[in-house]
C-alpha positions in Angstrom: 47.1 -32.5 83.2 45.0 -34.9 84.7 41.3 -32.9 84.2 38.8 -35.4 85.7 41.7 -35.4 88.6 41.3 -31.4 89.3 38.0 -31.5 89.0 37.0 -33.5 91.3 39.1 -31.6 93.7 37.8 -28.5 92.9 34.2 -29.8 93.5 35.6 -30.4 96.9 36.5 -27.2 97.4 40.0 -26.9 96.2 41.0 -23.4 94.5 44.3 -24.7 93.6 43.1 -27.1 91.3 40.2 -24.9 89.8 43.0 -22.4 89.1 44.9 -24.8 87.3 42.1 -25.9 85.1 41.2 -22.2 84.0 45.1 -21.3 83.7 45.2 -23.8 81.4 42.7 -22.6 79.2 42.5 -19.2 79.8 43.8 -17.9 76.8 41.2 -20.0 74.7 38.9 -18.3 77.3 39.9 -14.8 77.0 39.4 -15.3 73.1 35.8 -16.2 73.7 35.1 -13.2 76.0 37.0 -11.1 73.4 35.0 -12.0 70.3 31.2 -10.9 72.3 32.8 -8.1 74.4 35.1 -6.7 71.8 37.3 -5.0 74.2 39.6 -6.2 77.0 38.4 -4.8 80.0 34.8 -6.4 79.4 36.0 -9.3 78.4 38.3 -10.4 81.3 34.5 -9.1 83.7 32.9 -11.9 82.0 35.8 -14.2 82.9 35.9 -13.0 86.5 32.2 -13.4 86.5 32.4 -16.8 85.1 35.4 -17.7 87.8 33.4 -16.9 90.1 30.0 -18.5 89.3 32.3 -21.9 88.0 33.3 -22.2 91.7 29.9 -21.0 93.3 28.1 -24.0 90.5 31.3 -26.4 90.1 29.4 -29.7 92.0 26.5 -29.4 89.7 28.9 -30.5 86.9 28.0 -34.5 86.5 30.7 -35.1 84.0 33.9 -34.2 85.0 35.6 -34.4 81.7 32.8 -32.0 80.1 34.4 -29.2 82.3 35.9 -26.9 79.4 32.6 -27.2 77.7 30.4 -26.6 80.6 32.7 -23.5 81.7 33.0 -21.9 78.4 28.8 -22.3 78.1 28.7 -20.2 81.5 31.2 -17.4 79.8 29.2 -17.1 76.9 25.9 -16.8 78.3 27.7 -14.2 81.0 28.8 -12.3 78.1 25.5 -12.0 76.6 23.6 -11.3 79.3 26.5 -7.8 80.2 25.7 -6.9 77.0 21.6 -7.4 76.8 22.1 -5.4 79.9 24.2 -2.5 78.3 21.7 -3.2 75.2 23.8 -3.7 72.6 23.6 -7.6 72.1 25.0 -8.5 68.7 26.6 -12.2 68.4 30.0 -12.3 67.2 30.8 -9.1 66.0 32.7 -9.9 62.9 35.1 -7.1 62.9 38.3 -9.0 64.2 41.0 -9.9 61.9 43.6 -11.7 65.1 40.8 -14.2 64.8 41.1 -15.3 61.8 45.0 -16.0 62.2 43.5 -19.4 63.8 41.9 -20.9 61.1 43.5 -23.7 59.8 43.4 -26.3 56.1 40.8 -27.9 57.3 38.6 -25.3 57.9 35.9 -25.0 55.0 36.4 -21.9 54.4 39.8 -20.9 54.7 40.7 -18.4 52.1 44.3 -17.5 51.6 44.2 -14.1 50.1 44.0 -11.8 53.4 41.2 -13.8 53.7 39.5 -12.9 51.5 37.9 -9.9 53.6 36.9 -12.8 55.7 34.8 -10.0 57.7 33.0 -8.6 54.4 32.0 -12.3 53.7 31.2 -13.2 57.0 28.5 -9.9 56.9 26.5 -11.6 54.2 25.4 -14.1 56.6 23.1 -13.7 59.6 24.1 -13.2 63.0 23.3 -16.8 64.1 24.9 -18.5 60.9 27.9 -16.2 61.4 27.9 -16.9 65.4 27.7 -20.8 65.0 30.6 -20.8 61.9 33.2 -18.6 64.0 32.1 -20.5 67.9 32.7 -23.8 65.7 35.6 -22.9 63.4 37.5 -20.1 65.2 37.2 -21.5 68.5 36.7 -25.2 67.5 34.2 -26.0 69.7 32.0 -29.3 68.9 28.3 -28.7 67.9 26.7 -30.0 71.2 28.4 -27.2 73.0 28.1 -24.6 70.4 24.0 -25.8 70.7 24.6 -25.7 74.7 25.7 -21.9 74.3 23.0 -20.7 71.9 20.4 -22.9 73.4 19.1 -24.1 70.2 18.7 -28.1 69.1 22.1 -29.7 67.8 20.4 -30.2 64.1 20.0 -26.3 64.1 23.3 -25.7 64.6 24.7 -28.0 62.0 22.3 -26.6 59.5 23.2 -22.8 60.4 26.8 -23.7 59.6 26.1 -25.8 56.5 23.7 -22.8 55.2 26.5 -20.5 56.4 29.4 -22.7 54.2 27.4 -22.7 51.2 26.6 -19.0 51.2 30.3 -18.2 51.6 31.4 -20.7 48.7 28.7 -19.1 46.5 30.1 -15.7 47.3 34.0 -16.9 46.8 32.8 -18.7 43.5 32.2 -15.5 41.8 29.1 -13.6 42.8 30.5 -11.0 44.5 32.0 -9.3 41.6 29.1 -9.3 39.4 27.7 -6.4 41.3 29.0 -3.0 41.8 27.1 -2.4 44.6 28.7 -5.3 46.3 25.8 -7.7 46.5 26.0 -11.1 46.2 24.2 -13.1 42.9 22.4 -15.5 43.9 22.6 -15.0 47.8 19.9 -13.5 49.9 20.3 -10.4 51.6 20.3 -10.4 55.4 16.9 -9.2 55.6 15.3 -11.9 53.5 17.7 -14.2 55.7 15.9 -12.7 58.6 12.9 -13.9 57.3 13.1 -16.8 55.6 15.3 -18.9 58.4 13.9 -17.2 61.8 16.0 -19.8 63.9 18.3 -21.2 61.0 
């Protein structure tokens, strides 16, 4: 598939070829949705919405071959502003387990055993550190567009997923059994993350 080709039709007003483009991606599009809405009926609105506002905005787009990273930065901030509207906004909920059947060996923190409750772990970070790790390693976007989406500078983003590794090695190096209570040695609690990395 020839993208740069189809978009440039589209721009001219072409819905053939603007259906091919999201056909072709519309599973990896449907995840997306899925992992903010957390239910299918809201998450194929925000993909309507986007359809509609991709061919409504589509000769704005400069660089053609950017299109799958321009159109998934429209879904996500569609699905972020439903739910600030249905007030409920919380980034990645981390309560899926079909997306963690997509992580693969070279993810950094692939764990084989179930996953080692990959949604346990994931809840010891904050919600940005745990929305940059899963937008980067679930749905392997690159960091410019993962700091398109969340409108934060590209070195933020690469920290908040460094910070984010290195908090879930700490915890699958031993810490979290030391505790009955299920905290993690030598990890800081979400709160005190709260604090101590306001955009980190």
């Amino acid at each position: 598939m020839n993208i740069s080709r189809l978009v440039k039709q589209a721009q001219k007003g072409n819905k053939e070829a603007l259906l091919q483009l999201i056909i072709a991606e519309q599973d990896a599009y449907y995840r997306l949705a899925y992992s903010y809405m957390r239910n299918e009926h809201d998450a194929m609105d925000a993909m309507e919405d986007m359809i509609v506002m991709l061919y409504e905005k589509l000769d704005q787009l400069q660089k053609v071959d950017a299109f799958y990273s321009w159109s998934k930065t429209i879904l996500v901030n569609r699905c972020k502003t439903i739910l600030r509207q249905k007030e409920r906004f919380l980034p990645l909920e981390d309560e899926r387990e079909s997306s963690f059947a997509a992580l693969t060996d070279d993810n950094p923190y692939r764990f084989t055993e179930s996953e080692m409750d990959m949604q346990v772990l994931l809840s010891h970070l904050n919600a940005r550190q745990r929305e940059a790790i899963e937008l980067r390693y679930v749905h392997d976007l690159p960091y410019q567009t993962i700091a398109d989406m969340t409108e934060a500078p590209l070195g933020t983003i690469k920290s908040r997923i460094s910070q984010g590794i290195q908090k879930l090695k700490t915890i699958v190096g031993g810490g979290r059994n030391e505790n009955d209570r299920g905290e993690v040695t030598g990890a800081q609690t979400e709160t005190e993350q709260g604090t101590s990395s306001i955009r980190t």
